[in-house]
C-alpha positions as CSV (number, residue, x, y, z in Angstrom):
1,X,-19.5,-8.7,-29.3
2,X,-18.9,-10.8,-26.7
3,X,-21.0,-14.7,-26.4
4,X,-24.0,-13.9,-23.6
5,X,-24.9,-16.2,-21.7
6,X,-28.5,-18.1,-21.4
7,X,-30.8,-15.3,-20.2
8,X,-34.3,-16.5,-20.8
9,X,-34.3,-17.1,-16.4
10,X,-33.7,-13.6,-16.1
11,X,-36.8,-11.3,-14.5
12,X,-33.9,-9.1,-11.7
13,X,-31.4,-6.4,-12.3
14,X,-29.1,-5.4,-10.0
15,X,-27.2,-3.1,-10.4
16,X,-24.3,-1.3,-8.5
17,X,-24.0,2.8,-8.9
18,X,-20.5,3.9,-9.0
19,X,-18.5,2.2,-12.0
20,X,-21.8,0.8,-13.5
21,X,-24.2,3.4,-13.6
22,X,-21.7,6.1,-13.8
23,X,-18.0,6.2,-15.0
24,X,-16.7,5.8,-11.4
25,X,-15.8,9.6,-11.9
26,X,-16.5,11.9,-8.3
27,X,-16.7,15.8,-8.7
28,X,-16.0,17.1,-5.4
29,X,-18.2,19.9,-5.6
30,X,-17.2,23.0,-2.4
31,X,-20.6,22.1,-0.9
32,X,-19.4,18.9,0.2
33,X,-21.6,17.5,-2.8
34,X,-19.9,14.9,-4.5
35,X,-21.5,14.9,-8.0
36,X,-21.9,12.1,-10.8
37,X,-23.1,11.6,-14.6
38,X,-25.3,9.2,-15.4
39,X,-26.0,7.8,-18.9
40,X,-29.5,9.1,-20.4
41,X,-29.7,5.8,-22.6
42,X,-28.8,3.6,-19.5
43,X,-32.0,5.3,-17.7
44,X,-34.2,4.5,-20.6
45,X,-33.3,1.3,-20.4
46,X,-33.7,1.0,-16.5
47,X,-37.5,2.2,-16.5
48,X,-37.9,0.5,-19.9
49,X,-37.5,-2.6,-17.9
50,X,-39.5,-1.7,-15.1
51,X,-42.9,-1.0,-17.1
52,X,-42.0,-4.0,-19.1
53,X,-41.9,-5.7,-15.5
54,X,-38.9,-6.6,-14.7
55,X,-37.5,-5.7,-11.0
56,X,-34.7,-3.5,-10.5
57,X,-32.8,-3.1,-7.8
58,X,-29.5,-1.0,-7.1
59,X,-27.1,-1.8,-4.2
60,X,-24.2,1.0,-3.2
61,X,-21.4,1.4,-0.8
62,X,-22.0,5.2,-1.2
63,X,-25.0,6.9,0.2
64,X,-25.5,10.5,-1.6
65,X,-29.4,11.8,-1.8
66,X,-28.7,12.8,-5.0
67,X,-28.5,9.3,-6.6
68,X,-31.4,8.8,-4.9
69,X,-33.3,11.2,-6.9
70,X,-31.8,9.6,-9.8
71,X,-32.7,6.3,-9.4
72,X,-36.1,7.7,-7.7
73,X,-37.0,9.6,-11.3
74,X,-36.3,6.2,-13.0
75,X,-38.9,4.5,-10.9
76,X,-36.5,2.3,-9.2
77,X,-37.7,1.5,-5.7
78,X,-35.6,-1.3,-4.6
79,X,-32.9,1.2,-3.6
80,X,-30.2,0.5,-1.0
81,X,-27.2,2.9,-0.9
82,X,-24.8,3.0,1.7
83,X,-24.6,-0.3,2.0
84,X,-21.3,-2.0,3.9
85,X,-22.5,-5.8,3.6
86,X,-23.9,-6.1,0.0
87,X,-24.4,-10.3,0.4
88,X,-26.7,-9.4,3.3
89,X,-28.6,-6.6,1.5
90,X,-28.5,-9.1,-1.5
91,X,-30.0,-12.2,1.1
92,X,-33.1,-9.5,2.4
93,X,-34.1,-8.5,-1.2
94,X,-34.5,-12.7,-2.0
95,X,-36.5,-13.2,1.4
96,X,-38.3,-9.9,1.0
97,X,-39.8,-10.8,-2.9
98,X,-39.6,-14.6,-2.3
99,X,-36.6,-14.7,-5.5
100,X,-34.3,-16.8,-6.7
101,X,-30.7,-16.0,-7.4
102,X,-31.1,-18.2,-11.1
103,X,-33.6,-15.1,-12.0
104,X,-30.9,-12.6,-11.3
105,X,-28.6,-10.2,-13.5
106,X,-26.0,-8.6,-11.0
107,X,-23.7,-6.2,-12.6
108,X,-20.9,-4.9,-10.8
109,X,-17.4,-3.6,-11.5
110,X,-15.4,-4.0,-8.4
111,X,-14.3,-5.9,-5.4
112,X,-17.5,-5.7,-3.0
113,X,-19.3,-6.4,-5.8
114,X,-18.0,-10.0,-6.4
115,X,-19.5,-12.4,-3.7
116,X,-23.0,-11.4,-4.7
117,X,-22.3,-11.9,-8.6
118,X,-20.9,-15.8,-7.4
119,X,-25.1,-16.2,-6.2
120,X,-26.3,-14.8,-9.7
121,X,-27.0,-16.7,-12.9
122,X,-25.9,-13.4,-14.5
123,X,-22.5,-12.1,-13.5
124,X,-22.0,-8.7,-15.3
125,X,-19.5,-5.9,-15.6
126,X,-18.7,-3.2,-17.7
127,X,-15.8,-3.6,-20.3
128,X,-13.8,-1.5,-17.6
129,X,-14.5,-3.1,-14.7
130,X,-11.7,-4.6,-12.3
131,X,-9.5,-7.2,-13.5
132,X,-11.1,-9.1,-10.9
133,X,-14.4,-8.7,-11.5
134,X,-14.3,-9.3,-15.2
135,X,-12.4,-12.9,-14.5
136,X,-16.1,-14.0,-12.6
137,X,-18.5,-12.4,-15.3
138,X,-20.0,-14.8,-17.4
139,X,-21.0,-11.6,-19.4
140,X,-18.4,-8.2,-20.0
141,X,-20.5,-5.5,-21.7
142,X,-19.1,-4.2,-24.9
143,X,-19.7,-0.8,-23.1
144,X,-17.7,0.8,-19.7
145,X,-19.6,1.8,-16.8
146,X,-21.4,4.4,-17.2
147,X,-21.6,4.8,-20.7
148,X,-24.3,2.2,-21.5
149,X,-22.9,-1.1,-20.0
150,X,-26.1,-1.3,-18.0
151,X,-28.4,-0.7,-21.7
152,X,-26.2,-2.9,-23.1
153,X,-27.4,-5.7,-20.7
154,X,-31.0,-4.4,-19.9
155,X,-31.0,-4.7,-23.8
156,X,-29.7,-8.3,-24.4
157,X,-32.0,-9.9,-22.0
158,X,-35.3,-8.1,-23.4
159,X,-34.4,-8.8,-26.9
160,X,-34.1,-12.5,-26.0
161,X,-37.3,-12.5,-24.0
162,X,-38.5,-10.4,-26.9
163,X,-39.6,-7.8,-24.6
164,X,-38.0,-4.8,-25.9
């Protein structure tokens, strides 16, 4: 397993939704749907960390209601999909819960996911995440997106806070 970095700061997830949450995989359904899997053990672990009090947050590019419901059934509330300028969303969310980017875990897996996880004290990605991406993570789950990356790192910092 890979060396993790100090997370004893940590009390923020963030977490992207396509690649992180999910495999990156889109099933175009005829209704126009487009359809994902999410990771039952990676859910756990989100509302594990919620009643344990952490805040979780999950910023997307894609809006879909469906991942709404999702995230919604988790009990995340901080939930902004659709989202063309991540850094600003990222910038509200600090202002909004008076935060600190040194209490933050970002994990993201591509491109527009980089200039926020450059403000975190956790940069995070999935084993599979872009080749970019993974060369500014200061922590590469074990796991790819979508198939536990996310309980992988949920996981990691509870254990060290002894909050699992």
């Amino acid at each position: 397993m890979a060396s993790s970095p100090d997370f004893s700061a940590i009390k923020v997830f963030i977490f992207d939704v396509d690649g992180v949450l999910t495999d990156g995989t889109l099933l175009a359904l005829n209704s126009g749907e487009q359809a994902r899997a999410f990771h039952i053990r990676d859910g756990y672990a989100v509302r594990h960390a919620i009643r344990q009090g952490y805040r979780v947050a999950v910023i997307s590019g894609r809006e879909e209601e469906g991942v709404r419901k999702r995230l919604e059934s988790l009990d995340v509330r901080d939930i902004y999909l659709g989202v063309d300028d991540k850094m600003k969303i990222f910038n509200s969310y600090l202002n909004t819960y008076h935060l600190e980017p040194s209490n933050i875990a970002y994990m993201g897996d591509d491109m527009p996911d980089i200039e926020v996880m450059r403000r975190c004290a956790v940069a995070a990605c999935p084993a599979d995440a872009a080749t970019d991406v993974r060369a500014i993570s200061n922590y590469t789950a074990t796991l790819p997106g979508g198939h536990g990356a996310v309980r992988e790192l949920i996981e990691l910092v509870m254990k060290q806070h002894q909050t699992w």
